[in-house]
N, C-alpha and C positions, 0 to 999 in steps of 0.2 A: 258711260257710267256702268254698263253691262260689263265693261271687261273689269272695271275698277273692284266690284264688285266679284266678280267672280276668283278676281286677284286676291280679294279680301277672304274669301272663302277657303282657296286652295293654300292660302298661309295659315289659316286656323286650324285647320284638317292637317297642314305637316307639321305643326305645334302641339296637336293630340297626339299625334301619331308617333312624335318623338318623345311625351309625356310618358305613354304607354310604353314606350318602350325600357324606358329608365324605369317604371315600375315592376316591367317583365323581369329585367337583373335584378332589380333588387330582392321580389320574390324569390327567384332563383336561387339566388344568395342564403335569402331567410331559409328556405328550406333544408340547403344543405350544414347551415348552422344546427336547424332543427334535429336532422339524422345524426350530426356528431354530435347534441348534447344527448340524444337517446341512447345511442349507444354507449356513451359515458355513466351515466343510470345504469344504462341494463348490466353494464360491466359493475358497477359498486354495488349491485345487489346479490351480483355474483361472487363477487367479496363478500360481502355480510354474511350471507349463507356460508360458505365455505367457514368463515370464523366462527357464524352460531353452532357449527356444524362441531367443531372445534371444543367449543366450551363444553359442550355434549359430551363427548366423547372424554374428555377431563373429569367432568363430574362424576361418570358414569367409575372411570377408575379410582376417585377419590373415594365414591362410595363403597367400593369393594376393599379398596386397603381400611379405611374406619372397618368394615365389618369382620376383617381381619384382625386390626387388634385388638377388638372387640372382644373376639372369641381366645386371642393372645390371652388377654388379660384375664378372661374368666378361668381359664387353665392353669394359671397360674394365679389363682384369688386374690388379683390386684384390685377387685372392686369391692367397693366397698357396700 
């Protein structure tokens, strides 16, 4: 009975042991899911910026040409 037992023991122990181990991969897995969707993030933020950055810099010249024919127009008493 002692060995049956013991037999019963060392199957549940290689039955954990191969559980854990299919958890170990898939962990491993998850993780590196995890690093390539952060670095997908960190890259589209560096998109966003670069485009905010963008708009900026558009507005920045659209406000100088209005203030341009701003001055255009007062030179020329197109205002009324």
């Amino acid at each position: 009975m002692s060995d049956n037992l013991e037999s019963l023991i060392l199957e549940h122990l290689r039955a954990l042991r191969s559980g854990q181990s299919r958890i170990e991969d898939d962990l491993k897995e998850v993780k590196h899911r995890l690093t390539s969707l952060e670095s997908t993030v960190a890259g589209s933020r560096r998109d966003s910026v670069g485009t905010q950055e963008d708009i900026y810099r558009q507005q920045a010249v659209i406000d100088k040409l209005k203030e341009r024919l701003d001055r255009i127009e007062k030179r020329l008493d197109l205002v009324e």
